[in-house]
C-alpha positions as a Markdown table, in Angstrom:
| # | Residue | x | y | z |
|---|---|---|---|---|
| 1 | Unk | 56.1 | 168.1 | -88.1 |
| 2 | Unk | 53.0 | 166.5 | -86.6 |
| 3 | Unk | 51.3 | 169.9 | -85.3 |
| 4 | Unk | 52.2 | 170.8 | -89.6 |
| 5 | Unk | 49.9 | 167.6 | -90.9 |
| 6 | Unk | 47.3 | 167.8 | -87.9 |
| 7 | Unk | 44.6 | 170.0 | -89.4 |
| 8 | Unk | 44.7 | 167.6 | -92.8 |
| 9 | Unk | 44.2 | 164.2 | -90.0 |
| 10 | Unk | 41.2 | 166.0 | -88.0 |
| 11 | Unk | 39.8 | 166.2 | -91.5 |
| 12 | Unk | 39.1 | 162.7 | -91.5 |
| 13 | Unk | 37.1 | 161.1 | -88.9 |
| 14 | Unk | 38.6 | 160.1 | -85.5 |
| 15 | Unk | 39.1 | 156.5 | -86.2 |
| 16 | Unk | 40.3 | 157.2 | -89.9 |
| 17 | Unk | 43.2 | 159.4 | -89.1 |
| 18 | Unk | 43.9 | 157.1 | -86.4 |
| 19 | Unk | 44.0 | 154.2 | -89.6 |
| 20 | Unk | 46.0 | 156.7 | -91.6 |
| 21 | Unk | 48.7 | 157.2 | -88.6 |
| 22 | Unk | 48.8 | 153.2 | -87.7 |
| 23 | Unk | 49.7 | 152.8 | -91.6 |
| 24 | Unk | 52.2 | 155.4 | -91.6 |
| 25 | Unk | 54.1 | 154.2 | -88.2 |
| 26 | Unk | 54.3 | 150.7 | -89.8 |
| 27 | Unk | 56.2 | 151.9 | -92.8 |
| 28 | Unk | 58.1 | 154.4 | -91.0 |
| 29 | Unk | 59.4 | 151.6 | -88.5 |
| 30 | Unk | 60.2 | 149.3 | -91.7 |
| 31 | Unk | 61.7 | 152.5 | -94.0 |
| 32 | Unk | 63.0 | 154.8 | -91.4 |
| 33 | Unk | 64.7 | 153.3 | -87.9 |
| 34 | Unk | 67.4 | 155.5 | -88.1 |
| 35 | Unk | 65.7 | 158.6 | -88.9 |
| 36 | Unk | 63.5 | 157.5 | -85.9 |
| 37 | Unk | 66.6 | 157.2 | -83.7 |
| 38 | Unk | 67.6 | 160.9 | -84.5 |
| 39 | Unk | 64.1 | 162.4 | -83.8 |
| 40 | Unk | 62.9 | 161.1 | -81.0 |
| 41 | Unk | 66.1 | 160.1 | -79.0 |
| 42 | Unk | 66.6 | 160.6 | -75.4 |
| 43 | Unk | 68.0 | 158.8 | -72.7 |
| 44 | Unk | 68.8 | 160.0 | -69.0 |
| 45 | Unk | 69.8 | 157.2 | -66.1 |
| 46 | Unk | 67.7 | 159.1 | -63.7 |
| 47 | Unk | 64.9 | 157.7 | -65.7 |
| 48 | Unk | 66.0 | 154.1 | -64.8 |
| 49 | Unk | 63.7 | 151.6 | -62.8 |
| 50 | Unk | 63.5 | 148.1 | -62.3 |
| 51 | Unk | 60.0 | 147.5 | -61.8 |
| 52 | Unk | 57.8 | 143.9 | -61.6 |
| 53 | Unk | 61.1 | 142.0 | -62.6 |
| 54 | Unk | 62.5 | 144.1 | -65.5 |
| 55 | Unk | 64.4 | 147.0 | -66.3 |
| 56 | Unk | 62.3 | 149.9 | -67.6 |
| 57 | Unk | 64.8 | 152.8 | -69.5 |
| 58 | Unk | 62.3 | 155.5 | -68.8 |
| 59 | Unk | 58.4 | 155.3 | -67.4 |
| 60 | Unk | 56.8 | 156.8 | -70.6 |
| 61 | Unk | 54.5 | 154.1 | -72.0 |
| 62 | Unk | 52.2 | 153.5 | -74.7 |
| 63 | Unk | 48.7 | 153.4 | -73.3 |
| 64 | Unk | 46.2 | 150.3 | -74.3 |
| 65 | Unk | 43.8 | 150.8 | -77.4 |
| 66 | Unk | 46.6 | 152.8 | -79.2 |
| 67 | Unk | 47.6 | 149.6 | -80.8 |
| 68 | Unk | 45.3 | 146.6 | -80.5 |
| 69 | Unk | 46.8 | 144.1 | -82.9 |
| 70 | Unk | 50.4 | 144.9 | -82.0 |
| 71 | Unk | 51.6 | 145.7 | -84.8 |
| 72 | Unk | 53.2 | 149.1 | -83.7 |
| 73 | Unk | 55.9 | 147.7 | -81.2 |
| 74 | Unk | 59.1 | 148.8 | -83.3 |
| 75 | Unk | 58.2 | 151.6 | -83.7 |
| 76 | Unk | 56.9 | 152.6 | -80.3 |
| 77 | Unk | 60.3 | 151.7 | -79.1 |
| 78 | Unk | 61.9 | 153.8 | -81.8 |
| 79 | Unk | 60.0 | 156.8 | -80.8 |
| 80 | Unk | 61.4 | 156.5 | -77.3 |
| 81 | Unk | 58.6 | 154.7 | -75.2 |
| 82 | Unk | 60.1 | 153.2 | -71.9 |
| 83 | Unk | 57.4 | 149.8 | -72.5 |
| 84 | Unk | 54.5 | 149.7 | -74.6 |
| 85 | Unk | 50.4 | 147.8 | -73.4 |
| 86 | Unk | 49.0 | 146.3 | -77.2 |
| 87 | Unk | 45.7 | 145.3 | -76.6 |
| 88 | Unk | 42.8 | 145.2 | -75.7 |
| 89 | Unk | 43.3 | 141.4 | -76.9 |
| 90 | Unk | 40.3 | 139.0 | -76.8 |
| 91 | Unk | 40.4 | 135.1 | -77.0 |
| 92 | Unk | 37.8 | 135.9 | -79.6 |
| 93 | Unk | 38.4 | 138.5 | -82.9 |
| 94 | Unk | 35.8 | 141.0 | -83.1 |
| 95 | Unk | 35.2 | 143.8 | -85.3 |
| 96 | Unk | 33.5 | 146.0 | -83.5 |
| 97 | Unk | 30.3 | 148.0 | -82.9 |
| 98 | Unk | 29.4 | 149.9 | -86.1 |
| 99 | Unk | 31.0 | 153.0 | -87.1 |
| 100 | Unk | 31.1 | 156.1 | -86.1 |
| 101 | Unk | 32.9 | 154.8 | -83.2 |
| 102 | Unk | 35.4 | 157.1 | -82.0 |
| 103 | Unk | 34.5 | 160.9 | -81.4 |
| 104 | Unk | 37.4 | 163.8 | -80.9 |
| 105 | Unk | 36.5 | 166.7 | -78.6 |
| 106 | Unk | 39.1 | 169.1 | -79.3 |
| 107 | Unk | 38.0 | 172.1 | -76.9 |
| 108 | Unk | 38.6 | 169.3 | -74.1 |
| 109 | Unk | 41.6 | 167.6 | -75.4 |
| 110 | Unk | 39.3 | 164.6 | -75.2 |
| 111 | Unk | 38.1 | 161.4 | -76.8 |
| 112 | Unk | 35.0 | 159.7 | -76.7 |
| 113 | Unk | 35.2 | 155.6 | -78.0 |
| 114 | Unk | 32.8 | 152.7 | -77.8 |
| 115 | Unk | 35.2 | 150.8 | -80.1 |
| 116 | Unk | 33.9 | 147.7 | -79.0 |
| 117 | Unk | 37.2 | 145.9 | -78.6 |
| 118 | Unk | 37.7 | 145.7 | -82.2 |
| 119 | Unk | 41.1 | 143.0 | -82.3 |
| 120 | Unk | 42.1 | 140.3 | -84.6 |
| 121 | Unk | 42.2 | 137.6 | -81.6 |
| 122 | Unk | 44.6 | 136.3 | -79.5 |
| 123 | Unk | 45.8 | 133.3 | -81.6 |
| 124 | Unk | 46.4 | 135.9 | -84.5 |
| 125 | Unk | 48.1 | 138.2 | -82.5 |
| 126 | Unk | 50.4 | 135.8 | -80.6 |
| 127 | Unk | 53.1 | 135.2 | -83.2 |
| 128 | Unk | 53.5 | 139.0 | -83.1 |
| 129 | Unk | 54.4 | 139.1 | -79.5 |
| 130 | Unk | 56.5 | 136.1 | -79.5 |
| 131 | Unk | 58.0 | 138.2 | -82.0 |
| 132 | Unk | 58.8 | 141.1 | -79.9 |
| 133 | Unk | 58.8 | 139.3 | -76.2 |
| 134 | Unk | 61.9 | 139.5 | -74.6 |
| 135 | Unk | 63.3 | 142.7 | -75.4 |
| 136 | Unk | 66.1 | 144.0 | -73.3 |
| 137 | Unk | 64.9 | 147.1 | -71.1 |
| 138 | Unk | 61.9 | 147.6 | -72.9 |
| 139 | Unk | 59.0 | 145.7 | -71.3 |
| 140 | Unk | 55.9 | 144.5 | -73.3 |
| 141 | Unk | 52.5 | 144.4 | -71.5 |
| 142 | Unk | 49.4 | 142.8 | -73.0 |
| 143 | Unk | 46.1 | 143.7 | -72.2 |
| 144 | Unk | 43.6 | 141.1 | -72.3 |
| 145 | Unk | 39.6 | 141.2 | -72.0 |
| 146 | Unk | 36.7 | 139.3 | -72.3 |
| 147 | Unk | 35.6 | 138.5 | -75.4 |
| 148 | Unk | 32.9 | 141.1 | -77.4 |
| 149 | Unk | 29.5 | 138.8 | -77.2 |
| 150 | Unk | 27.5 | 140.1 | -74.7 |
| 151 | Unk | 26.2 | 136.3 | -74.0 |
| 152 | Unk | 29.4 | 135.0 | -73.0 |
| 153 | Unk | 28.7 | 135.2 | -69.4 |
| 154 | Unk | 29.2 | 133.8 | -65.6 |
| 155 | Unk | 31.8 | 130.9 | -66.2 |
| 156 | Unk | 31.9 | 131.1 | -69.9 |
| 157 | Unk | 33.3 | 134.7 | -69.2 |
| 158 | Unk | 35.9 | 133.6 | -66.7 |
| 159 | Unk | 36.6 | 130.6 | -69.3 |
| 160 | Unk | 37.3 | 132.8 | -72.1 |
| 161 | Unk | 39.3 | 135.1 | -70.0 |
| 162 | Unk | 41.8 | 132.0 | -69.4 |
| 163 | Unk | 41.7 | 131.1 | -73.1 |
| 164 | Unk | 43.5 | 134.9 | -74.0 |
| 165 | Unk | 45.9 | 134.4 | -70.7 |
| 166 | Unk | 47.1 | 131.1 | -72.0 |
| 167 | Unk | 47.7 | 132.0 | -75.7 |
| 168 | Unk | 49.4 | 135.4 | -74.9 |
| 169 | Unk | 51.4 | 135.3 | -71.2 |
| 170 | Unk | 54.0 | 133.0 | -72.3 |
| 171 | Unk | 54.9 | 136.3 | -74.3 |
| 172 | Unk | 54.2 | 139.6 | -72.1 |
| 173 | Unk | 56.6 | 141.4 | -69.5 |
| 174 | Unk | 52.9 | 141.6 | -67.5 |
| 175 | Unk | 49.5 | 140.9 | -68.2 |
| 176 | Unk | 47.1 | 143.3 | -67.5 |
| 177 | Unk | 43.2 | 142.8 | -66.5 |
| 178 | Unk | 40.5 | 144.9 | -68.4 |
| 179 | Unk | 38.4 | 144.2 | -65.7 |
| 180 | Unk | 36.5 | 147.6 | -66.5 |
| 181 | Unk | 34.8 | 147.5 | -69.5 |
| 182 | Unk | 31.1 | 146.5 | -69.9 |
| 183 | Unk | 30.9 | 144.2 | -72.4 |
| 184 | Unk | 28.0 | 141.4 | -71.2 |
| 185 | Unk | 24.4 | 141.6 | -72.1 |
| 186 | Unk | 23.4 | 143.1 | -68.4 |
| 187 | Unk | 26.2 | 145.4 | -68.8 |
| 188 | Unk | 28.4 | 143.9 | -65.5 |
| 189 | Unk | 31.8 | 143.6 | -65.5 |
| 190 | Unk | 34.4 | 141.9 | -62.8 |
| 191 | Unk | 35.2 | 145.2 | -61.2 |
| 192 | Unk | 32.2 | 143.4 | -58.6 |
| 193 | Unk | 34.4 | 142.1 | -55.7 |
| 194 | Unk | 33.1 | 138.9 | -56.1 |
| 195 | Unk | 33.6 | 138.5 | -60.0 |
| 196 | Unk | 36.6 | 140.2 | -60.1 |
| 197 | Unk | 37.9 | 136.8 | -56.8 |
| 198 | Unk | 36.3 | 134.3 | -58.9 |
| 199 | Unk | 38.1 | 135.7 | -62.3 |
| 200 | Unk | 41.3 | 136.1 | -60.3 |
| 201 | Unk | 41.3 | 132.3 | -58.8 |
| 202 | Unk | 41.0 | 131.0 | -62.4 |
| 203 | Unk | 43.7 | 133.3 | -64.1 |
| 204 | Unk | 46.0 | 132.9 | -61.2 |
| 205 | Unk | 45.8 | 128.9 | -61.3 |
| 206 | Unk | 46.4 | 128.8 | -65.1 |
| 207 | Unk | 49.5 | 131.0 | -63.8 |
| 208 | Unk | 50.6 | 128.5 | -61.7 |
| 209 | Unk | 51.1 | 125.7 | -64.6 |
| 210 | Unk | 53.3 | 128.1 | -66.5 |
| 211 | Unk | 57.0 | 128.2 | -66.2 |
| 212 | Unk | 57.0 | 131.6 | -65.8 |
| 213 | Unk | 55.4 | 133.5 | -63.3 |
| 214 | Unk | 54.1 | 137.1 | -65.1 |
| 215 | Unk | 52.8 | 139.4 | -63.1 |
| 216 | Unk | 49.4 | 140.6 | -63.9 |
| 217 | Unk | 48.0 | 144.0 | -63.1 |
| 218 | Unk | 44.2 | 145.3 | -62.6 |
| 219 | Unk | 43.4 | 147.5 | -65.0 |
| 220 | Unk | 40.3 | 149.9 | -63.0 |
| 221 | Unk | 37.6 | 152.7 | -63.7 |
| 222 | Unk | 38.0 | 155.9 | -62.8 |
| 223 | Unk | 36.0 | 157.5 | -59.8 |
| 224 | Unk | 33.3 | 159.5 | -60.9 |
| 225 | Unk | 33.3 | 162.9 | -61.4 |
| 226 | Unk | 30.2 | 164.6 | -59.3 |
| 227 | Unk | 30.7 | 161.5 | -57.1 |
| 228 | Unk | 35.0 | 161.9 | -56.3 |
| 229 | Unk | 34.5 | 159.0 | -53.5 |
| 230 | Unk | 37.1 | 156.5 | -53.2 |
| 231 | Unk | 35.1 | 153.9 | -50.9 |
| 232 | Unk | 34.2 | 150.2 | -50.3 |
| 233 | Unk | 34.0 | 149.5 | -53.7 |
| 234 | Unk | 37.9 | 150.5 | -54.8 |
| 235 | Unk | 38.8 | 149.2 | -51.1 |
| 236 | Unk | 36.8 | 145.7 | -51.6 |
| 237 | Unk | 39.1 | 145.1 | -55.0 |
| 238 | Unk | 42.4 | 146.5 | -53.6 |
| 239 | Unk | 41.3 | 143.2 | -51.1 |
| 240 | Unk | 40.6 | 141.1 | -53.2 |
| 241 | Unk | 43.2 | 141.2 | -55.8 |
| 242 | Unk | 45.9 | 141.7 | -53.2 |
| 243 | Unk | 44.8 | 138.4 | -51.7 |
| 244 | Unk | 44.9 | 136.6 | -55.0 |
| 245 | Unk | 48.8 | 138.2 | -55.5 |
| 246 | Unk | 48.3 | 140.8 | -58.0 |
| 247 | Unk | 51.2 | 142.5 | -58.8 |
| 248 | Unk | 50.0 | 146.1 | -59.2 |
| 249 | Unk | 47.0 | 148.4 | -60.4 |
| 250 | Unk | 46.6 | 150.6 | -63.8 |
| 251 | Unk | 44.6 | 153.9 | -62.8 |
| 252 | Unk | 42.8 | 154.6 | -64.6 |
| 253 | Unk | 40.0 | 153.1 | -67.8 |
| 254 | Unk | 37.9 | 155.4 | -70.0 |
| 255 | Unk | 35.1 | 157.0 | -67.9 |
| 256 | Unk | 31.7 | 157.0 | -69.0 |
| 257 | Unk | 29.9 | 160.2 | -67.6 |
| 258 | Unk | 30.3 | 163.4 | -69.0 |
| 259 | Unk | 30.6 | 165.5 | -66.2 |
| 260 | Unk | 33.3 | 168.7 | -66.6 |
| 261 | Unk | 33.4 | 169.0 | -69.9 |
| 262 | Unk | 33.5 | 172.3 | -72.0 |
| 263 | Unk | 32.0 | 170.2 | -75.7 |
| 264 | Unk | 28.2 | 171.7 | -75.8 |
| 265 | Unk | 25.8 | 169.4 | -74.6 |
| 266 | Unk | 24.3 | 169.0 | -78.2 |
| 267 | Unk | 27.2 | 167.8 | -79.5 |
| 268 | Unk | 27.8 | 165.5 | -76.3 |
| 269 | Unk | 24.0 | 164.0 | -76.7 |
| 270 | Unk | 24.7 | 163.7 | -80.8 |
| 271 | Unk | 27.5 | 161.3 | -79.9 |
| 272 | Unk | 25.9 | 159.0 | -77.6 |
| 273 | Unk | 27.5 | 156.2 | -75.1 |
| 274 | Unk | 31.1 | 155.5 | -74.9 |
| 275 | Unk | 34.2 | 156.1 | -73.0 |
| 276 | Unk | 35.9 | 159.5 | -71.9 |
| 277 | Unk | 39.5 | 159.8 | -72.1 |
| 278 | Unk | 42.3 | 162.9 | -72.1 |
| 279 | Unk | 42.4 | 165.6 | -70.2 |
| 280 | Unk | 38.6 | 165.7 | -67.9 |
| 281 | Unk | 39.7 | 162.7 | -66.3 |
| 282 | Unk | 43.1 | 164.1 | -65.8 |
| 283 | Unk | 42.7 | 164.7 | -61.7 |
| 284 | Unk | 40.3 | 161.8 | -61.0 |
| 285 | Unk | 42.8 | 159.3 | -62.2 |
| 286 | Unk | 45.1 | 161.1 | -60.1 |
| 287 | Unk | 43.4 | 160.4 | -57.1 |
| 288 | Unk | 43.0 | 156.7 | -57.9 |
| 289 | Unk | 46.3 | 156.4 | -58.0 |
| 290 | Unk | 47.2 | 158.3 | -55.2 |
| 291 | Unk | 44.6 | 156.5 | -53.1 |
| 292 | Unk | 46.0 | 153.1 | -54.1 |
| 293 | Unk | 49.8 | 154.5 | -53.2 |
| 294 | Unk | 47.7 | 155.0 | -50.3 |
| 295 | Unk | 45.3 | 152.3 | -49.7 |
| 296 | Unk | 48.9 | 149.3 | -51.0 |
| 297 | Unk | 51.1 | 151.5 | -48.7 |
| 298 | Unk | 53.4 | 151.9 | -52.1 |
| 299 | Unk | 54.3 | 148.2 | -52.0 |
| 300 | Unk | 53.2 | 147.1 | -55.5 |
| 301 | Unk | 53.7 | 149.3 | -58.6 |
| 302 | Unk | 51.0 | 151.5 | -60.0 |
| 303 | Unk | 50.9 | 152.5 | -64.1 |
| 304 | Unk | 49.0 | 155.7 | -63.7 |
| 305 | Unk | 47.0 | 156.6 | -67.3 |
| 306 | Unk | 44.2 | 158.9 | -68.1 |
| 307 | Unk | 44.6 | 162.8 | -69.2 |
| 308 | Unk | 48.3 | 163.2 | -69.3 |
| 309 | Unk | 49.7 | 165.3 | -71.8 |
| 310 | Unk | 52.8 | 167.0 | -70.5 |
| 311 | Unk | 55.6 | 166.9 | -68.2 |
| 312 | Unk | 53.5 | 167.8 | -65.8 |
| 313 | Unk | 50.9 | 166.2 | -66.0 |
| 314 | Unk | 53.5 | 163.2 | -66.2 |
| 315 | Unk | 55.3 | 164.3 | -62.9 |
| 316 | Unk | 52.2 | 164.9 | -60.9 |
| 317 | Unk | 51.1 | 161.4 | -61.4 |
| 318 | Unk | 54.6 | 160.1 | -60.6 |
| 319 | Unk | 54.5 | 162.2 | -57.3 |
| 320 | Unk | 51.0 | 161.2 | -56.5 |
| 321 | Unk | 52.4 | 156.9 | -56.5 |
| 322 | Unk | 52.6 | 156.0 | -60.0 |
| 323 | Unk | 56.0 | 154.5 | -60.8 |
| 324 | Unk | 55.0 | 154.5 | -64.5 |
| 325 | Unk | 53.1 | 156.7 | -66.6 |
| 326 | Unk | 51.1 | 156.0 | -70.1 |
| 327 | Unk | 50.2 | 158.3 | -72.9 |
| 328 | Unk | 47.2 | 157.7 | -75.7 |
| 329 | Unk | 44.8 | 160.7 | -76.0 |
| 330 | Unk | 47.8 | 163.0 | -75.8 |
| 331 | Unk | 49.7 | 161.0 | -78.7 |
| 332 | Unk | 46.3 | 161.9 | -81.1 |
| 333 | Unk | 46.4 | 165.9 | -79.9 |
| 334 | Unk | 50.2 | 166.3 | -79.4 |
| 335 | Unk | 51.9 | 163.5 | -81.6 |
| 336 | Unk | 54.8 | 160.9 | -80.9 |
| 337 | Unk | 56.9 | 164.2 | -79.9 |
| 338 | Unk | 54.9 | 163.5 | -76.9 |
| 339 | Unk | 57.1 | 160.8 | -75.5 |
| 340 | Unk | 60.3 | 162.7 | -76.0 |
| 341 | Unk | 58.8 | 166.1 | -74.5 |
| 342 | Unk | 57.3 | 164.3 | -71.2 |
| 343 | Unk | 60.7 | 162.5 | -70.9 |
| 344 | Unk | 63.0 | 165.7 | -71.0 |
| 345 | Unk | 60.5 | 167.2 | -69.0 |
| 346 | Unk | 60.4 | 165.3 | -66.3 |
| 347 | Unk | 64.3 | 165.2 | -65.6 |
| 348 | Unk | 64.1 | 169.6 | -65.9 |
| 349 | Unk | 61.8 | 168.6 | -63.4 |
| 350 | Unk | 63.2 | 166.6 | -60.9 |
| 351 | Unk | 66.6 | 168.4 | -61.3 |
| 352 | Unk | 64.6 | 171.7 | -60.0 |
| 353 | Unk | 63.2 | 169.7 | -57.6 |
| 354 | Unk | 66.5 | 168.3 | -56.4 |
| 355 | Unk | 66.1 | 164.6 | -57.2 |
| 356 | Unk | 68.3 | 162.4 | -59.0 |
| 357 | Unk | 66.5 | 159.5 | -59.5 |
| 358 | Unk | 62.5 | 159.3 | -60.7 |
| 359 | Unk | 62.0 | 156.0 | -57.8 |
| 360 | Unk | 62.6 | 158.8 | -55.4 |
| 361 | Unk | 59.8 | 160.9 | -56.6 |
| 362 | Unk | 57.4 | 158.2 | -56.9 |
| 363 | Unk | 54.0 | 158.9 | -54.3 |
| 364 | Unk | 55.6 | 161.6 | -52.4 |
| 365 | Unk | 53.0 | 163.6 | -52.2 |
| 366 | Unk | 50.8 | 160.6 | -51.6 |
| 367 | Unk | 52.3 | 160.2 | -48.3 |
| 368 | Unk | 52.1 | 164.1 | -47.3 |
| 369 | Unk | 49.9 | 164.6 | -44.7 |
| 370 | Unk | 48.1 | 167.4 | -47.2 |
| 371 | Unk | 47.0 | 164.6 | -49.3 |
């Protein structure tokens, strides 16, 4: 059906057929559940993990930025995702930069966004987590980032950070750490070793006062493309964050070169800054996450995102030391039949491969001496 009404949504602009598909997954998760339930079921136990505390009934999840005021949760779950990352959420609401915003590249399967962490706030958003927390084998993670003002800075940065962890962690399965995006008048983020320790004492101390302990997750920038080395800087963080007790890693952010793409320059330049997503960053997110596998020796779970948009692509992450997997560019070429394909997929997969059980595929090539 979605590949039928397609052509009429890349009529509009990229960010209004992504309004016009938000509006019509709220109604269909009011109207239709059951109809959901028929057309996007599928369920296999070999699918079955219990990762960072909680069951998760498949490792098909819904990326960040797909829905950043969660208001999509039901129906995410409906269509079959195993957990589902709302956000980015700021302490903050922001509207945005100014439109146009968010640029399809259909010869590359790609996006380009500089969105500008458009979000209602964390204090509007909370009652629609506590809403949805606590669901049984579908875990909710909520990505949180500092707020959109590029004078917030230093300490008031790190402040503001806390601010979001305090209104929404009571209510997420994990927390996840946009350390990544540039959003500060000298264009810094925390991915800086020494930013990122300083950000990390602060969240994890506000942590310590809650009753619960989530686990929180480092959300990180891809390599670059002309410059695939995975060095001191992704070694310094792994450091860092595993001193401070991260739980795990999300490989990998939007990129912001433009290297290996097909688009024509022209229309590359016309657009202008912002972040690359879908398939170009498809195998350098794959390395990040087979170099953390690596670099964590497969001790703390990795959520690998960036450029997947098929079984395969799903299953060559998995095998390269992601224990989950997350969809969003895909969704906007492909449609929510996505989830259901990569799921059947992957168990055709692993049953040719002779595996019954997706934690036993998880960074096995990662720890061949090839890779």
């Amino acid at each position: 059906m979605y590949f039928k009404v397609r052509p009429l949504l890349f009529l509009l602009s990229a960010e209004g057929a992504h309004s016009v598909a938000v509006a019509a997954a709220r109604v269909a998760q009011r109207a239709t559940p059951f109809l959901l339930d028929s057309m996007f079921e599928f369920a296999h136990p070999s699918l079955h993990q219990e990762i960072l505390g909680k069951t998760f009934s498949n490792p098909v999840g819904l990326a960040a930025g797909f829905d950043k005021n969660a208001r999509l949760i039901p129906f995410f779950k409906k269509a079959g995702c195993g957990f589902v990352e709302v956000g980015s959420i700021s302490a903050r609401k922001s509207k945005g930069n100014k439109r146009p915003r968010a640029f399809r590249l259909p010869e590359d399967e790609a996006l380009i966004n500089r969105m500008g962490l458009n979000n209602a706030g964390a204090k509007a958003i909370q009652p629609r987590l506590k809403r949805s927390a606590g669901q049984n084998a579908f875990p909710i993670g909520i990505n949180i980032v500092k707020s959109h003002d590029p004078a917030i800075t230093g300490q008031e940065a790190i402040d503001d950070f806390c601010e979001s962890f305090r209104i929404v962690a009571p209510w997420a399965d994990y927390i996840a750490l946009n350390i990544s995006c540039p959003n500060t008048s000298e264009g810094k983020t925390f991915e800086d070793p020494n930013s990122l320790d300083d950000l990390l004492r602060a969240i994890m101390r506000e942590r310590s006062q809650m009753t619960r302990k989530v686990p929180i997750l480092i959300k990180m920038s891809p390599p670059s493309q002309s410059k695939f080395v995975l060095d001191s800087f992704y070694d310094e963080m792994i450091l860092v964050s595993l001193a401070h007790g991260v739980s795990g890693f999300i490989a990998s952010n939007t990129a912001s070169d433009r290297d290996g793409l097909i688009t024509s320059p022209e229309r590359i330049a016309a657009i202008g800054k912002g972040g690359l997503s879908g398939r170009p960053i498809c195998s350098r997110a794959n390395g990040l996450v087979s170099y953390l596998y690596r670099k964590t020796e497969g001790n703390v779970p990795i959520i690998g995102v960036g450029g997947i948009s098929s079984a395969e692509d799903a299953y060559e992450r998995i095998k390269a030391g992601a224990s989950l997997i997350q969809l969003y560019t895909g969704l906007v070429y492909q449609g929510p039949g996505l989830i259901r394909s990569v799921k059947k997929g992957l168990v055709r997969l692993m049953e040719e491969d002779g595996h019954s059980s997706i934690k036993k595929v998880v960074g096995i090539d990662a720890r061949s001496p090839r890779i």
